[in-house]
C-alpha positions in Angstrom: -38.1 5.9 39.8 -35.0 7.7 41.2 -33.0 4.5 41.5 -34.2 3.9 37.6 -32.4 7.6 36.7 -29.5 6.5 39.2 -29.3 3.3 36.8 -29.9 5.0 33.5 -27.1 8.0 34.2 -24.5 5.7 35.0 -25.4 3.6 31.8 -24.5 6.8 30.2 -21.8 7.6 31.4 -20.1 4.5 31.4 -20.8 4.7 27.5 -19.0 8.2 27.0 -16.2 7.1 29.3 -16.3 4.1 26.4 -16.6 6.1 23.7 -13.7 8.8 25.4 -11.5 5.8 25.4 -11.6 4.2 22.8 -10.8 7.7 21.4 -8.0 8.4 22.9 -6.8 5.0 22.9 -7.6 5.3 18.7 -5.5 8.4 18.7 -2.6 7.0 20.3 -1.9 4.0 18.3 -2.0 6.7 14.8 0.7 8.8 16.9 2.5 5.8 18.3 2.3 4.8 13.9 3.3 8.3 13.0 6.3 8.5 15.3 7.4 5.1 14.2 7.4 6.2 10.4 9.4 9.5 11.5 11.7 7.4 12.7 12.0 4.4 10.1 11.9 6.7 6.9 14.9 4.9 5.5 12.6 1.7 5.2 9.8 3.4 3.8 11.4 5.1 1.5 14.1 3.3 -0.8 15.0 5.3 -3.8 15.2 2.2 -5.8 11.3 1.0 -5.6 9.1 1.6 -8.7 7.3 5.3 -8.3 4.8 7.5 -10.8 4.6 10.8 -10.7 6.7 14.2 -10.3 9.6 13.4 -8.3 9.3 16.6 -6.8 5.6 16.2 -6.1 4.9 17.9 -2.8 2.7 14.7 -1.7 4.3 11.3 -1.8 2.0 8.0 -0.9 3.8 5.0 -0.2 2.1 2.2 -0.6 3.1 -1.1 0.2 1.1 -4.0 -1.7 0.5 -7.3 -2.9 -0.4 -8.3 -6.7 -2.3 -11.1 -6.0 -4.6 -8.8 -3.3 -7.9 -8.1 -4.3 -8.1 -5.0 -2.4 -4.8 -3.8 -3.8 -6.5 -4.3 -7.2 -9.5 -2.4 -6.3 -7.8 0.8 -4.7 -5.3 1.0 -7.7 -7.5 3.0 -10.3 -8.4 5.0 -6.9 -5.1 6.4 -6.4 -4.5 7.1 -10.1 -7.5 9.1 -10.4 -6.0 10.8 -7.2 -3.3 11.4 -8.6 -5.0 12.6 -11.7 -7.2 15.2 -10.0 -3.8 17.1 -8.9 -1.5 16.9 -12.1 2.2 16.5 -10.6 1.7 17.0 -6.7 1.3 13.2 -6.1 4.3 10.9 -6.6 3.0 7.1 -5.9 6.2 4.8 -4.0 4.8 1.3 -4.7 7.1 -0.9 -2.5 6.5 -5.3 -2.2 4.5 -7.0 0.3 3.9 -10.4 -1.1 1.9 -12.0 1.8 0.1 -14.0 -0.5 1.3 -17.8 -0.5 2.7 -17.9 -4.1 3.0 -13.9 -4.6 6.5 -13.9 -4.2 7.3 -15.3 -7.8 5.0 -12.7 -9.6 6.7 -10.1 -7.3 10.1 -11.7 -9.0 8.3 -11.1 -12.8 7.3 -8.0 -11.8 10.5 -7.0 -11.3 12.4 -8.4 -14.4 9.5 -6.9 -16.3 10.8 -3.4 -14.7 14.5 -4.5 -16.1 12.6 -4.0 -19.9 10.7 -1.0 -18.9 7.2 -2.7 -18.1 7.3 -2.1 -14.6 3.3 0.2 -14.9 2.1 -2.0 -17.8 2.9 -5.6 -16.4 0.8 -4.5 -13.0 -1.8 -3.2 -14.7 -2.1 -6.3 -17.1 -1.6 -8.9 -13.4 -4.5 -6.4 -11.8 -6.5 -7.2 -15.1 -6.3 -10.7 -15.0 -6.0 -11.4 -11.2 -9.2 -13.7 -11.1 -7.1 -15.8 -13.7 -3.7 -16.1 -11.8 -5.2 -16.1 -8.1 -7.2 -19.1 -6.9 -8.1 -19.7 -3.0 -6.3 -16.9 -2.1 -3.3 -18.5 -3.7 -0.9 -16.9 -6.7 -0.1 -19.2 -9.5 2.8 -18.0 -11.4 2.7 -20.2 -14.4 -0.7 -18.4 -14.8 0.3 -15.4 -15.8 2.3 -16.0 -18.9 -0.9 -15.7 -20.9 -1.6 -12.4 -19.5 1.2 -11.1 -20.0 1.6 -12.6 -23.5 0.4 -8.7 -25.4 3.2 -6.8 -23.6 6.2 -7.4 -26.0 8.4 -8.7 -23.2 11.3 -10.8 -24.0 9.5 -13.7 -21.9 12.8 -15.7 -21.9 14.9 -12.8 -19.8 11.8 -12.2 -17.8 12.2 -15.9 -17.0 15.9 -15.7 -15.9 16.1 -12.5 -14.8 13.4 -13.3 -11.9 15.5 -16.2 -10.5 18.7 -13.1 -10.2 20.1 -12.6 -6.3 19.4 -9.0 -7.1 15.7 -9.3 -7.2 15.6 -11.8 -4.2 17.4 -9.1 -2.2 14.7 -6.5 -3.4 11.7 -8.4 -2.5 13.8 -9.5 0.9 14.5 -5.6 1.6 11.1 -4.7 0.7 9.4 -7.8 2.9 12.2 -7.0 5.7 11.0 -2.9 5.7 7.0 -4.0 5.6 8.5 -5.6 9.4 9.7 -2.5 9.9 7.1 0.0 9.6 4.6 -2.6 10.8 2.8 -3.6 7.4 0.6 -6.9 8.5 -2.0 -6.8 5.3 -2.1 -5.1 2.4 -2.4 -2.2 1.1 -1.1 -0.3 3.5 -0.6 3.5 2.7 1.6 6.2 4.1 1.2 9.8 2.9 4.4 12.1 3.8 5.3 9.8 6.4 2.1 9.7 8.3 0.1 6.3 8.1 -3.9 6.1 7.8 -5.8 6.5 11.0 -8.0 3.4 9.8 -8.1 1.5 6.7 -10.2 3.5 3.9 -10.1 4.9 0.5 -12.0 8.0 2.0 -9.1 8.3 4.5 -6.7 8.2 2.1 -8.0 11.1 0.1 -8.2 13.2 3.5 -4.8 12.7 4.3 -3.3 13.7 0.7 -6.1 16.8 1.3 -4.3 17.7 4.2 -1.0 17.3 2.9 -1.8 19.1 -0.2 -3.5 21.9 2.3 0.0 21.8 4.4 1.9 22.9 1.5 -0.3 25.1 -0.3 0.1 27.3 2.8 3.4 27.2 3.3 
């Protein structure tokens, strides 16, 4: 019997030293994550990238992401309802990660669309029609055409100003920074610098909380 409480006690404690760990282990990589934002703002932040919001806003997410992600699809009416809920103390960095085999070429439409002004309403319009455009996990550019058919673009600029050097160098500084800061899937969110602990909606919204917190009291 006493060997049995021997046994069970160190079956314990071997599972808090586990749980301790993997804590502080947890903990570490978000600071190691932190510190490495801190000290690559200049990649997350390009003052050239697409961005909603009050440019002043107190709170600035950065979000790195892909069109043809699902996820990215499903977290966008998220953050705009976030940013909803606290009328111009959110400004929203959207910034290229096209990991997507394919994505790249959208990325390039998206971009000539933002030459004409259409930067919001040509994502929103992709998002929409995403199950059309993405098959096997794969983006198919001449797909989207259709879609994007209702948004009074001039289709034939869109068409050569995609192929420009200029928008190859953005989606090359934007893929380049993603290296940078880390960014291995998408979406990946920063809020004032700091990255996610995990991947979440719900931790998301607690680090905007905090940050809106932070500079209500200051």
């Amino acid at each position: 019997m006493k060997q049995k409480s021997i046994f069970t006690l160190a079956a314990v404690l071997l599972i808090a030293a586990f749980i301790v760990g993997a804590f502080f282990y947890k903990n570490q990589k978000t600071e190691q994550a932190a510190q490495l934002a801190a000290k690559n703002q200049t990649a997350l932040v390009r003052a050239d990238a697409p961005s909603f919001g009050n440019a002043d806003a107190p709170v600035h997410i950065v979000e790195f992401f892909d069109p043809a992600c699902g996820t990215c699809r499903e977290f966008y009416p998220l953050v705009k309802n976030l940013m909803a809920a606290h009328p111009g103390k959110i400004r929203l960095t959207m910034r290229y990660a096209p990991f997507h085999p394919g994505s790249d070429q959208v990325v390039k439409v998206m971009e000539a669309a933002r030459k004409q002004g259409q930067f919001q309403q040509t994502l929103e319009a992709l998002f929409a029609s995403q199950t059309v455009w993405v098959q096997n996990h794969t983006a198919h550019v001449d797909l989207i055409w259709s879609p994007l058919g209702t948004l009074g673009l001039d289709m034939e600029r869109v068409k050569s100003d995609m192929n420009s050097p200029e928008i190859a160098r953005t989606i090359a500084q934007d893929l380049a920074d993603a290296k940078t800061m880390n960014v291995t899937m998408t979406p990946e969110y920063f809020v004032n610098g700091k990255p996610l602990p995990s991947f979440g909606f719900e931790q998301l919204q607690t680090l905007v909380d905090e940050a809106l917190v932070n500079t209500n009291t200051k």
